[in-house]
N, C-alpha and C positions, 0 to 999 in steps of 0.2 A: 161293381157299379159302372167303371170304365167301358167293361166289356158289354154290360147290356145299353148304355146308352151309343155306344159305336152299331151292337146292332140293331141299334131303333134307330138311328139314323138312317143306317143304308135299307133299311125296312120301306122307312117311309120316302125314301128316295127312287125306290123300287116299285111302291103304287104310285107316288104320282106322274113317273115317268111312262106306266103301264095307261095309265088315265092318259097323257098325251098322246098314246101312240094310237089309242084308240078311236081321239078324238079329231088327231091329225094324220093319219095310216096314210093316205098318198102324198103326202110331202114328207114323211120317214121317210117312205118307200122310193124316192126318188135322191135321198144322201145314201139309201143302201146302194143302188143301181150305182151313182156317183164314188163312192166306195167302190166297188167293182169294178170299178172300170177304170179308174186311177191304177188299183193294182194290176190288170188284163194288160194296159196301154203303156206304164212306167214302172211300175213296181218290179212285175215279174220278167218283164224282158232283159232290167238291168242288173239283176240282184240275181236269178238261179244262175246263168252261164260263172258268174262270179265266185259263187258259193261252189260250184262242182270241179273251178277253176284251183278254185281255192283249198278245197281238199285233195285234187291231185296232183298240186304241188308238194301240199305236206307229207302225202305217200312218196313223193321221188325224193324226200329230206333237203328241198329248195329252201326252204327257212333258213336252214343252219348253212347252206351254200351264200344265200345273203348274209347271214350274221360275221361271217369269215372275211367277206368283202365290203362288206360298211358299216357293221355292229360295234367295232371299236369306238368311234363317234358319239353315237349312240350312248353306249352303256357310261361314255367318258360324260355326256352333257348332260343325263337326267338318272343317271347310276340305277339301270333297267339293265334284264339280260337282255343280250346282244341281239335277240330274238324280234324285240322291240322297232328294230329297225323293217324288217319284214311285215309286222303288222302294219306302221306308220305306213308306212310306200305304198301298200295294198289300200289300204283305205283312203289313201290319198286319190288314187285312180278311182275305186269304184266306190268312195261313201260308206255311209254308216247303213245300217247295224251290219257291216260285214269286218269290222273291226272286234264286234261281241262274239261274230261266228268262228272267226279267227281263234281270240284270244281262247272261250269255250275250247277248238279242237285240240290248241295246244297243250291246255290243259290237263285236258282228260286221257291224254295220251303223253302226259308228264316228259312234257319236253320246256313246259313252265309253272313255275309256281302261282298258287291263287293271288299271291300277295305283290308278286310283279304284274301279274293279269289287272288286276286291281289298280297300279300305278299307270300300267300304259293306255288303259281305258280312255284315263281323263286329258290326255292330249293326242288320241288318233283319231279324234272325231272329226268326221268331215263331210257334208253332204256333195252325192255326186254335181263335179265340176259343171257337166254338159246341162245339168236339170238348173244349177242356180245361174247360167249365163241365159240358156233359156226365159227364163222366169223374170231375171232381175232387167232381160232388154227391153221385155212387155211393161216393166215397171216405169221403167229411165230411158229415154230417149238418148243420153248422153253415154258413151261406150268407158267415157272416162273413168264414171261413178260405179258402172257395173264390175269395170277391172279393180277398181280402189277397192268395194266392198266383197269381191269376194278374195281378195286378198290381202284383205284385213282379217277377215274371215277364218284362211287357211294359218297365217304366220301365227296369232294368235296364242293356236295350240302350243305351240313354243313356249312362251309365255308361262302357259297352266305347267307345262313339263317340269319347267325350270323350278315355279312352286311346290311343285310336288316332288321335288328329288330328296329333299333330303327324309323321305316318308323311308324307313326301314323294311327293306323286301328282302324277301326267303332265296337265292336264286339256285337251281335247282342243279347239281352237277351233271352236266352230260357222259352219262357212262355210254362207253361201244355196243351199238344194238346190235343182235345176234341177226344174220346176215334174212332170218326165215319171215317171211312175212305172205300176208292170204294173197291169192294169185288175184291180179288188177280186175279180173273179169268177174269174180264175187265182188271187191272192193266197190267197185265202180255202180252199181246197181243200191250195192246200201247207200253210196252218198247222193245218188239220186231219191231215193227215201228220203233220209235225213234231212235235207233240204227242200225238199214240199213240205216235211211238216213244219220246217220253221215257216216256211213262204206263207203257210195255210195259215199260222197264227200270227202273220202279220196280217195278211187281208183280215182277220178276225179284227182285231185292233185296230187299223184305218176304219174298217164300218163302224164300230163301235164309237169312236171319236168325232166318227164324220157323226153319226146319230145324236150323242150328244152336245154335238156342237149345234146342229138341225135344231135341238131342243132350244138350248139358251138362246142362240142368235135370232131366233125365230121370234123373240117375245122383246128384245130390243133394238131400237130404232137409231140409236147414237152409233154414228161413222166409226167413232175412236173406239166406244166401248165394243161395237163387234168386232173390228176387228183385232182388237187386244185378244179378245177372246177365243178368235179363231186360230190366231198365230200361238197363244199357248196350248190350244189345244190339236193343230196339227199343223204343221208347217207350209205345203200347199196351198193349202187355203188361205193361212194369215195372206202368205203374199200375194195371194189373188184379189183380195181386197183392199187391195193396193193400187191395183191395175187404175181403177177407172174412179179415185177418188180426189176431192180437191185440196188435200193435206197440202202441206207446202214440200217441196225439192228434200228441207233438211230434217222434217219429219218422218218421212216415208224414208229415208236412208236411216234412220235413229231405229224406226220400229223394224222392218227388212232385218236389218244387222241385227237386231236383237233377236225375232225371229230365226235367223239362220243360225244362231247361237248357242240359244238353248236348248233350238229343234224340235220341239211345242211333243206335250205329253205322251203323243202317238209314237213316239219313238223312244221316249223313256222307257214306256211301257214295252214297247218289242227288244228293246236293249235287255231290261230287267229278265224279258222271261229268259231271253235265250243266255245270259249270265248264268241262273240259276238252274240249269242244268249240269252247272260244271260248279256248283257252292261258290260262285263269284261274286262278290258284294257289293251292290246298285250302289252304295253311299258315296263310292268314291266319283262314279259319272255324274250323277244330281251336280257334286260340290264342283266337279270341272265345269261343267256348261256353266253354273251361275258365275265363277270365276271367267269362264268363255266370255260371259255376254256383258260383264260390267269391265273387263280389261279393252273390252274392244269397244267398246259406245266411248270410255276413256280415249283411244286412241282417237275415232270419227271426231271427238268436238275439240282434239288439240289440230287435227288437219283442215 
């Protein structure tokens, strides 16, 4: 009974969504273009260099060169392998989901357990630096509010670590790898695959979101309720609707920060798939961002 009212649900969410796009086909068609072009302009220019960066580091064994030189810390303040230290730093520079693509390679090339992958998840998320200084100057006139909120933002993840240390993980022993490994010039070409197909199912994802965002926000006229809605459903956007609205100074930091938080569904959804390539478990990121975004609206109304 569960199962067929779930798929009579998404049945009937599936014609009336097919009925909108029919009856409003050039304003879909212009969140697709909009989708596209977000990813053409930001997505892919910041994210492939990152991802090809990011795996031919883990081909020269730079991970475990960090873990030697700053993983102690690390493994001492949120009892993660040492490894942990290497994901955080990287994602600190370049943003999420290159923390999922991370923790994924490590994985599946058992240099970490699913169950540490799992712990470090929920405190390396971070949206790229240069996109939320961007974004939050067009919001805030004030350079103050933009520096407070994105690093409240960033420290945060601390926070979620510290709750989640004492989670029981597997850590994987590092045994001596045998010296043989594929020559860089095969290597190098599959991680350039690899990598478009994640890119390609994130553009899927941003259209997707951007479309049904198109949908809902399209039939409501409330300031607050679109952009609640926008900001859960993709992050860009929530804080575009911010830009040129008459919210007051301590509203638009309250909703912003919770936005950058949680990171609105379009990136759960790119986190989740690229997880589940390596049997990584979405539950544990869901529970950090909501943990993310109520430790830090905590923090904005005691400053």
């Amino acid at each position: 009974m569960k199962k067929f009212l779930k798929n009579y649900t998404i049945l009937t969410i599936a014609l009336i969504s097919l009925v909108f796009i029919f009856r409003n086909n050039q304003f879909l068609k212009e969140h697709i273009l909009l989708g596209v072009n977000l990813w053409i302009t930001k997505v892919f220019p910041s994210l492939f260099p990152m991802f090809i960066i990011s795996d031919v580091l883990i081909y020269c064994h730079f991970p475990e060169l960090i873990s030697k030189l700053i993983g102690k810390p690390f493994k001492k303040i949120f009892k993660t392998s040492k490894l942990s230290a290497f994901v955080f730093i990287t994602a600190l520079i370049s943003g999420t989901p290159s923390n999922a693509f991370l923790l994924k390679e490590l994985v599946l090339k058992q240099k970490l357990s699913k169950e540490d992958a799992e712990k470090i998840v929920t405190f390396s998320f971070f949206n790229n630096p240069l996109f939320l200084y961007t974004m939050l100057s067009l919001i805030f006139n004030d350079l103050n509010i933009v520096l407070k909120l994105i690093l409240i933002h960033y420290s945060v993840n601390i926070l979620v670590g510290l709750t989640f240390r004492h989670k029981i993980t597997n850590e994987i022993n590092q045994i001596e790898e045998k010296k043989e490994q594929i020559p860089f010039t095969t290597y190098l070409p599959k991680s350039v695959q690899k990598s478009m197909n994640t890119l390609i199912m994130i553009l899927g994802t941003i259209v997707f979101f951007l479309m049904i965002k198109g949908i809902l926000v399209h039939e409501t006229m409330n300031p607050i309720t679109n952009s609640l809605l926008s900001g859960i459903l993709e992050l860009t956007q929530g804080l575009n609707t911010l830009i040129n609205t008459n919210f007051s100074t301590t509203l638009k930091e309250l909703f912003a920060l919770t936005y950058m938080c949680f990171g609105g569904l379009s990136i759960h959804m790119q986190v989740k798939n690229i997880l589940s390539d390596a049997d990584i478990s979405y539950s544990p990121f869901l529970k950090g961002r909501i943990l993310h975004a109520i430790y830090a609206i905590i923090i904005l109304l005691i400053l």
